[in-house]
C-alpha positions as CSV (number, residue, x, y, z in Angstrom):
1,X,90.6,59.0,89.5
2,X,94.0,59.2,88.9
3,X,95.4,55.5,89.8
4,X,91.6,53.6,90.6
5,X,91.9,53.6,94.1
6,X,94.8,51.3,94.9
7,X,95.0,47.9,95.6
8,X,95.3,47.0,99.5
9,X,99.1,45.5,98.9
10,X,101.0,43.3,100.9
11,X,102.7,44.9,104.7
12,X,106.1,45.9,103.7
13,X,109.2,43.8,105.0
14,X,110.4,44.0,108.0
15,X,114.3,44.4,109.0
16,X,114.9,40.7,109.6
17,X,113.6,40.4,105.6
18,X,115.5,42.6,104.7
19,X,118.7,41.6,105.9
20,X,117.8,39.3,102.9
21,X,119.5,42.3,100.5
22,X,122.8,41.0,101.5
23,X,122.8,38.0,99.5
24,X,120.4,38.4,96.9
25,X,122.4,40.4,93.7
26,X,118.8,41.6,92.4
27,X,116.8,42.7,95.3
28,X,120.0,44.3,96.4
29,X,120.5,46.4,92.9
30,X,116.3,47.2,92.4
31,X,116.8,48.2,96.1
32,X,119.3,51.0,95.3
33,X,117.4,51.9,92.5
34,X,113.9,52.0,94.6
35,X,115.4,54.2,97.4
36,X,116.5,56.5,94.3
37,X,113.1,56.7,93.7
38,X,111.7,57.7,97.2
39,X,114.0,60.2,97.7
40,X,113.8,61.8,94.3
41,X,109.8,61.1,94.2
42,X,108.3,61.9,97.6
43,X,107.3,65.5,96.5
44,X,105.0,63.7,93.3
45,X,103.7,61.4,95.5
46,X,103.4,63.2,98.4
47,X,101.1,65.9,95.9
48,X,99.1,63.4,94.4
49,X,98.2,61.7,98.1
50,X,97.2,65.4,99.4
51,X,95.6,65.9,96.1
52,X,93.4,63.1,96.1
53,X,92.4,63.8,99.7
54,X,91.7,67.3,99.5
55,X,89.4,66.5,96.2
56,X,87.4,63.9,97.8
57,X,85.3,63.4,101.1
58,X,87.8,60.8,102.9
59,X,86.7,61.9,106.3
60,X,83.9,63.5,108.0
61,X,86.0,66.1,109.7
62,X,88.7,67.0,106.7
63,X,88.9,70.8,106.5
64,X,88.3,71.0,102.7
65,X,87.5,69.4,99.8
66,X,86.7,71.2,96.6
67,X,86.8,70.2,93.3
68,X,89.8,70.8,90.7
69,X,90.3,74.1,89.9
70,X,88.5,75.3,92.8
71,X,89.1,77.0,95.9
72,X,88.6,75.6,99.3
73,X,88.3,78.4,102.2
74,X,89.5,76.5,105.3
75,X,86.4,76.9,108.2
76,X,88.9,78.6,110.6
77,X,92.3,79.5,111.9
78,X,93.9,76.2,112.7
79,X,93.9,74.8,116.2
80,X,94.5,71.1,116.7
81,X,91.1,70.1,115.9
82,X,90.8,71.9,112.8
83,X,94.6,71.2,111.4
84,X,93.7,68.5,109.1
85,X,96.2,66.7,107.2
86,X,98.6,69.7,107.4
87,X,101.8,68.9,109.2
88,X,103.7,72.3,110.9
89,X,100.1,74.0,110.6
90,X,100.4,77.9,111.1
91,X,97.8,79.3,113.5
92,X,98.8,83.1,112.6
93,X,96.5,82.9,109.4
94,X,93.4,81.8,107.3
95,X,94.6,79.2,104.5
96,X,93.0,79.4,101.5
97,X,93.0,75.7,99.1
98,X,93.1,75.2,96.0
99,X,94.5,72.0,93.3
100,X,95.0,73.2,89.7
101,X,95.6,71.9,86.6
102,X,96.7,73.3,83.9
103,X,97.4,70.8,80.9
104,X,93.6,72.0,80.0
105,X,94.8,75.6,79.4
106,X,94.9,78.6,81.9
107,X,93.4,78.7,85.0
108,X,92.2,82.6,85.9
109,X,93.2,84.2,89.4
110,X,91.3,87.4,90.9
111,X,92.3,88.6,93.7
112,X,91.1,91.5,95.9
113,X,92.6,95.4,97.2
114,X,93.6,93.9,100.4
115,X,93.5,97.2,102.3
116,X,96.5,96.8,104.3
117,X,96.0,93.3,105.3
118,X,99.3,90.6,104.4
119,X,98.7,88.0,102.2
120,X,100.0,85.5,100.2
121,X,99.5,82.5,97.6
122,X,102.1,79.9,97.6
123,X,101.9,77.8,93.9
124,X,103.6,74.9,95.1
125,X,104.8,73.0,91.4
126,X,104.9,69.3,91.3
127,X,108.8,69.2,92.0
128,X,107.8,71.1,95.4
129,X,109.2,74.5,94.3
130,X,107.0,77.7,95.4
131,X,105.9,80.3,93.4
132,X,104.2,83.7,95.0
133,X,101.4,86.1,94.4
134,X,100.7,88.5,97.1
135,X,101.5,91.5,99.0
136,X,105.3,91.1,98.6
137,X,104.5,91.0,94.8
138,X,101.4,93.3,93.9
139,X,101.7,95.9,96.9
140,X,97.9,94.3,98.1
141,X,96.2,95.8,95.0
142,X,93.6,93.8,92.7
143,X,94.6,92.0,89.8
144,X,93.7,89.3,87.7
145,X,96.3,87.1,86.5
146,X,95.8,84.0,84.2
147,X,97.9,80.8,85.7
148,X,99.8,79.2,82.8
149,X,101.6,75.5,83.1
150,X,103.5,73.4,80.0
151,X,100.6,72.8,78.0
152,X,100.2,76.6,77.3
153,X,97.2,78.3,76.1
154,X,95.7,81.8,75.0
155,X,96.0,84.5,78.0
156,X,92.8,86.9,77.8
157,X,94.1,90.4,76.8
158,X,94.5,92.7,80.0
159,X,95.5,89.7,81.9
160,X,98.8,89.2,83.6
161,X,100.3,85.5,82.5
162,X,102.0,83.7,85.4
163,X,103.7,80.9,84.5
164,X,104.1,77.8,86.0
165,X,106.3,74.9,85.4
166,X,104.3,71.8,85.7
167,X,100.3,71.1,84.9
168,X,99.9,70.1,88.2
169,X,99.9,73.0,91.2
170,X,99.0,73.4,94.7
171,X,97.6,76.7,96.3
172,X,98.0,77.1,99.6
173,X,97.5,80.5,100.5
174,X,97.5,82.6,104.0
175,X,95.4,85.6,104.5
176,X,96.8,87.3,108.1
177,X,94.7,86.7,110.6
178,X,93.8,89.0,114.0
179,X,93.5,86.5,116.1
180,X,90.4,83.6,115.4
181,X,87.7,86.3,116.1
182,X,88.5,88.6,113.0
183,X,85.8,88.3,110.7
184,X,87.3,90.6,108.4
185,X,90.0,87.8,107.0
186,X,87.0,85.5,105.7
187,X,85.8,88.6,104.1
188,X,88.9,89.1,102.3
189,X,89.7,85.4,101.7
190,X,86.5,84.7,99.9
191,X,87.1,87.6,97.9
192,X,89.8,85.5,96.1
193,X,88.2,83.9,92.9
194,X,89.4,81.3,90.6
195,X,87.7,80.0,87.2
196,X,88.9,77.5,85.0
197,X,88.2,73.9,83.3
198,X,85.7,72.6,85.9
199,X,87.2,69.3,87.8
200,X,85.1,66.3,88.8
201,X,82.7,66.8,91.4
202,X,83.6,65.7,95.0
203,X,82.3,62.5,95.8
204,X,83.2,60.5,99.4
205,X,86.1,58.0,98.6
206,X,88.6,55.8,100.3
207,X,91.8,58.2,102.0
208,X,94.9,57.4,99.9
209,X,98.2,56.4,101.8
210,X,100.8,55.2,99.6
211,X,103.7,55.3,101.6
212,X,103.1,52.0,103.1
213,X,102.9,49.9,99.8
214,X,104.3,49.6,96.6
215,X,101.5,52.0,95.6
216,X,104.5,54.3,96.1
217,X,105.8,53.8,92.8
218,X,102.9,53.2,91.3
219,X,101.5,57.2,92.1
220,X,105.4,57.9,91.3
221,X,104.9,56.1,87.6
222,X,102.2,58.4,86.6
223,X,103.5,61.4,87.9
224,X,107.0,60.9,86.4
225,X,104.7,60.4,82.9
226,X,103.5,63.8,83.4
227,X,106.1,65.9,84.4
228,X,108.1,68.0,82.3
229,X,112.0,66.8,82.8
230,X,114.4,69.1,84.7
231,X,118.1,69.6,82.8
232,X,120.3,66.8,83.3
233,X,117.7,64.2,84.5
234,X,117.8,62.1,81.7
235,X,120.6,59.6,83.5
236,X,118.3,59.4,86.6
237,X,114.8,58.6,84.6
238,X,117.0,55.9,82.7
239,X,117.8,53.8,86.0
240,X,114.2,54.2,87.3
241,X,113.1,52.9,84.1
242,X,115.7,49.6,85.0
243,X,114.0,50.0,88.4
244,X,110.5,49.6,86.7
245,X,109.0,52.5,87.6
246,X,110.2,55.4,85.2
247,X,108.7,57.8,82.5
248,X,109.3,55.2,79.9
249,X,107.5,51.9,81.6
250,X,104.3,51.1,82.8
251,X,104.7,49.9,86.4
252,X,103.1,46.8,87.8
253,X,103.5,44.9,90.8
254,X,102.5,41.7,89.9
255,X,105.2,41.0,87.5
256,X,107.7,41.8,89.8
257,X,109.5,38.8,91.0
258,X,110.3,38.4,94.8
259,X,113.4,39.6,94.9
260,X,112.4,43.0,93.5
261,X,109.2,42.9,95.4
262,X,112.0,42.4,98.5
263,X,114.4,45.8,97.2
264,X,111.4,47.6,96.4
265,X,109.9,47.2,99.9
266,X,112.8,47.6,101.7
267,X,113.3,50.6,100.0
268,X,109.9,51.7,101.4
269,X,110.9,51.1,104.8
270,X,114.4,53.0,105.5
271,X,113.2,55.4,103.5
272,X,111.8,57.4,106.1
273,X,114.6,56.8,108.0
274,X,117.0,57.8,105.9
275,X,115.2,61.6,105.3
276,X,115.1,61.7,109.0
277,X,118.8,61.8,109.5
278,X,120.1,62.9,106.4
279,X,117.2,64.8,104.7
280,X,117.6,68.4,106.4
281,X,121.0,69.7,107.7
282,X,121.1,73.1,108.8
283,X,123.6,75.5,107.7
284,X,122.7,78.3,110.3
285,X,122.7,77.3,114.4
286,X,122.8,79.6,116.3
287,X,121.3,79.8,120.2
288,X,119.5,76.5,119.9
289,X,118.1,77.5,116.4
290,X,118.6,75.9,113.3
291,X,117.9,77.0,109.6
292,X,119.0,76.3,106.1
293,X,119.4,79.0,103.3
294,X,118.6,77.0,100.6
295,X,115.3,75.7,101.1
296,X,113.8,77.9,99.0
297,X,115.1,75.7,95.8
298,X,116.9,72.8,97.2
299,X,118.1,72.2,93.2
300,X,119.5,68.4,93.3
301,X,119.6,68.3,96.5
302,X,117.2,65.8,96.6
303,X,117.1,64.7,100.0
304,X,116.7,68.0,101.2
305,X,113.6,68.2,99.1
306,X,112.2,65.4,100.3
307,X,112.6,66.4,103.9
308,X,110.8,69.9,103.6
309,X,108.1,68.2,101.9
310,X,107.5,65.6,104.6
311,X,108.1,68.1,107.0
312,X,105.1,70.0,105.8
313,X,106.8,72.0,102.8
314,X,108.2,75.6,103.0
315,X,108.1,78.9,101.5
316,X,110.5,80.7,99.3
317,X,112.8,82.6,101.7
318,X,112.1,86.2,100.6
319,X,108.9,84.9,101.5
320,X,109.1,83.6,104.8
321,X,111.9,81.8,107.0
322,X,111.0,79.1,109.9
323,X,114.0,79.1,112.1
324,X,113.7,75.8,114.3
325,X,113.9,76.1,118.4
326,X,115.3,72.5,119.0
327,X,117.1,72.6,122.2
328,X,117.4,74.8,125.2
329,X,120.8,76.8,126.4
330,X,122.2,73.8,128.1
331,X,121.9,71.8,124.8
332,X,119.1,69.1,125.3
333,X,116.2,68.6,123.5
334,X,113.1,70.6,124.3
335,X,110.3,68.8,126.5
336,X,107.1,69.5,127.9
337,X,108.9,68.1,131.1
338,X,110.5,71.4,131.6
339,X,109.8,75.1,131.4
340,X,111.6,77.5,129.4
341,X,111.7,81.4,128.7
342,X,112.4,83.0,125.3
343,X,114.0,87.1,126.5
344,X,113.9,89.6,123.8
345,X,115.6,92.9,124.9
346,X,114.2,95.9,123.5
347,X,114.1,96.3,119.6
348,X,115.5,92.7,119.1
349,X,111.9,90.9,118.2
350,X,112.0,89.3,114.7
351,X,113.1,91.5,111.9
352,X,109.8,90.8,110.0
353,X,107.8,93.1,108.0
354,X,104.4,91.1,108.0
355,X,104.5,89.7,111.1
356,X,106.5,87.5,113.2
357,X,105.5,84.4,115.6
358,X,106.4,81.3,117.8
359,X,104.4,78.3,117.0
360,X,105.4,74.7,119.3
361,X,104.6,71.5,117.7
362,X,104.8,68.0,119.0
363,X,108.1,66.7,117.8
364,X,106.4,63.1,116.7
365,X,103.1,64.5,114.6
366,X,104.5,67.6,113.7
367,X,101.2,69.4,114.9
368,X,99.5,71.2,117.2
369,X,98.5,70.3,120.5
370,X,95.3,71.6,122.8
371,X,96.3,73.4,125.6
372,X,93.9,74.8,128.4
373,X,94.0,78.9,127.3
374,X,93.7,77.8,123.2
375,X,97.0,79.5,122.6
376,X,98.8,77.7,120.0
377,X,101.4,80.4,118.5
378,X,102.5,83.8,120.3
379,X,103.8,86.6,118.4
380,X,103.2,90.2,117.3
381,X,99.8,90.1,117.3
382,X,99.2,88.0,120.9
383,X,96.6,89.7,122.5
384,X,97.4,90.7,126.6
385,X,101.1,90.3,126.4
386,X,103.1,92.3,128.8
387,X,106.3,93.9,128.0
388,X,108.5,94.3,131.0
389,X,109.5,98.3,132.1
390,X,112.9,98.4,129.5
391,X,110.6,97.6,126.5
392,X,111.8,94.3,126.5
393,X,109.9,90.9,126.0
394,X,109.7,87.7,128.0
395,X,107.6,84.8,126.8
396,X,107.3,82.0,128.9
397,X,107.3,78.1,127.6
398,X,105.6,75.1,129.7
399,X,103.2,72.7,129.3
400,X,101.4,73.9,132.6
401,X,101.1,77.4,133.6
402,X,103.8,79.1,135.2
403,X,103.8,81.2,138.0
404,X,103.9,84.2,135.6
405,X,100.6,83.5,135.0
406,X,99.1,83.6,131.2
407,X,99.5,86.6,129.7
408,X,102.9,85.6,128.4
409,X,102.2,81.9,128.5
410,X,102.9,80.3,125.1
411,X,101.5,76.4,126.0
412,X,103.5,73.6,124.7
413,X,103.3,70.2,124.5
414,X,103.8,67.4,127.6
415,X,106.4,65.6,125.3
416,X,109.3,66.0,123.0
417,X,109.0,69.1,121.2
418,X,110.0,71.8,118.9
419,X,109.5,75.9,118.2
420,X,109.1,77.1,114.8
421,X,109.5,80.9,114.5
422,X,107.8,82.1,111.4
423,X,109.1,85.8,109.8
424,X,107.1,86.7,106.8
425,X,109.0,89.2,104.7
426,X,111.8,89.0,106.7
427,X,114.3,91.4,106.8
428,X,117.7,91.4,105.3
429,X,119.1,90.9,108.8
430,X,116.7,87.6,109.1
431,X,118.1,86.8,105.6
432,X,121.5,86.7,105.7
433,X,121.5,85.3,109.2
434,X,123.3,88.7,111.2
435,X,120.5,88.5,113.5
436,X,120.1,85.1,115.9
437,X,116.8,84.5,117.7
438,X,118.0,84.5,121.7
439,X,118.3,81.7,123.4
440,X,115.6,79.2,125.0
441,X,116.5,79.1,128.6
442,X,115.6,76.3,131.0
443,X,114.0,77.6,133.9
444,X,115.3,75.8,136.9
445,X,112.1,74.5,139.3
């Protein structure tokens, strides 16, 4: 196991400790240097934790677990019971699991003629970045390509090499679904093979949280010993190694003293503060909607990085883009309190060439939420929706149902709220932001 499973460590301090910061020199300056560190390390850690838990049995009801270099087919189109651990959970497709490593050499990738039917395979790299396999890049048809990280490795002739930048990788891929009854997407999602150096078996084991603990940096120590450095890090891996935690030091809580076990808590606790408000700024509003273009490859942008991750992690944008529905046409916040409508005139729907949708999440959790009809995204694809005489399309937002009735019902939650819109291969329009998703309008009782 990667770091035994970790210590249960002491609660971390609370705002009246640290208030403490103020006059203690050394807490204050391993404080700066900790928060450093869990802005620039929540994508490592946030891996390894997801890692562990997906290659283990650390609940009776997780989606998947599979070993290492194996693939885990999730048991269903998400719905609120069958989410998992995934925060911003798509309900449009099948995902298909997988954690790799590479330092053992290359890991090899069939994948199936899809026939027509989207798909694609997100590498996620252990600085968050994604890398893509799919319809976007193969046109559907079969290949096999041989998954290459740092530590390199002979790639079997007739093989297509695709590189990767760090040993460790996550595969999450989607596999468009026809609603939860199409059978044909297990078909073609099992039809996705992967061999390569075998991982240990999966055996039950304790869930691993180390976002309430200094376990933090100690999951952030061993990843930063493993991953390749980025141009112009060098500065940054020197102050976490004065921090205690960097590439060249072997972290240890017990011989910190208490004022750096005060800096480096305290650290732990605004932390998630701190991405909250300054961790994802859009550059794009427009009607209520917010995106940023750069998500894709935040670069240094660190707390940007940080923020997608914890926010449940993103595509490349040539990919897909998630505009965010965040308040309605009189400028408040979105609520299950009220009900809303979403009008698209005729040929304004979502420039998408895969498929577009509206998915509403609980604004706390960042999942889904039941709802009496078992509608948790509306899109393209909804079956029964009715478009109004002009061609034009009205969906209708409220935690109860309205007196439209259901077949352009798209449930929400009771509380606080907010609408992703998902547009895989979006179209240049969708890109460069000339098209605006239209307003979300309260409807007055």
């Amino acid at each position: 196991m990667m770091v035994s499973i970790l210590a249960m460590a002491a609660a971390l301090p609370d705002p009246a400790q640290c208030q403490a910061l103020s006059t203690d020199p050394e807490a204050a300056y391993v404080h700066s240097i900790a928060l450093q560190g869990y802005v620039f390390g929540y994508p490592m850690v946030d891996m390894l934790r997801q890692q562990h838990n997906e290659t283990h049995r650390v609940s009776p009801t997780q989606p998947v677990a599979a070993p290492i270099n194996s693939i885990a087919l999730y048991p269903n189109v998400l719905t609120p019971a069958t989410q998992g651990q995934l925060r911003a959970a798509n309900a449009d497709t099948l995902y298909v699991n997988a954690w790799i490593n590479l330092s053992r050499g290359p890991v090899l990738l069939d994948v199936p003629e899809m026939k027509g039917r989207y798909y694609t395979l997100a590498f996620m790299d252990h600085y968050a970045r994604p890398w893509h396999l799919g319809t976007r890049t193969n046109g559907g048809k079969a290949k096999r390509y041989a998954l290459v990280g740092p530590a390199g490795g002979t790639v079997p002739e007739g093989v297509e090499a695709f590189p990767l930048p760090t040993n460790t990788v996550w595969m999450l891929g989607r596999v468009l679904a026809d609603g939860p009854s199409d059978k044909g997407v297990f078909e073609a999602a099992r039809a996705i093979r992967m061999s390569g150096p075998a991982g240990a078996p999966v055996t039950e084991a304790a869930p691993l949280n180390p976002f309430t603990s200094l376990d933090y940096f100690a999951l952030l120590n061993t990843a930063l010993k493993a991953l390749p450095r980025l141009p112009g890090e060098a500065g940054q891996m020197a102050t976490f190694d004065a921090g205690g935690f960097g590439p060249s030091v072997a972290f240890d809580e017990k011989t910190l003293s208490p004022s750096q076990l005060l800096g480096m808590g305290c650290a732990l606790s605004i932390g998630p503060k701190l991405l909250a408000q300054k961790g994802f700024k859009p550059d794009r509003f427009a009607n209520g909607w917010m995106s940023r273009s750069d998500v894709g490859d935040p670069g240094t942008n660190y707390l940007l990085r940080a923020e997608l991750v914890r926010g449940g992690y993103v595509n490349a944008p040539e990919e897909s883009i998630y505009p965010a529905g965040v308040i309605d046409n009189k400028g408040e916040p979105l609520t299950g309190k009220r009900s809303y409508s979403i009008h698209f005139a005729a040929g304004q729907e979502p420039p998408a060439n895969a498929f577009w949708s509206l998915t509403p999440y609980d604004s706390q959790t960042m999942q889904l939420t039941e709802n009496p009809i078992k509608r948790y995204q509306f899109g393209d694809r909804t079956k029964g929706a009715r478009r109004n005489k002009d061609g034009s399309l009205t969906i209708y937002l409220s935690a109860t149902k309205p007196r439209q009735g259901t077949s352009n019902w798209l449930p929400t939650p009771a509380g606080p709220y907010h609408i992703v819109a998902r547009l895989y291969l979006p179209r240049k329009e969708a890109l460069d932001g000339t098209y605006s998703l239209p307003p979300i309008v309260r409807q007055e009782p």
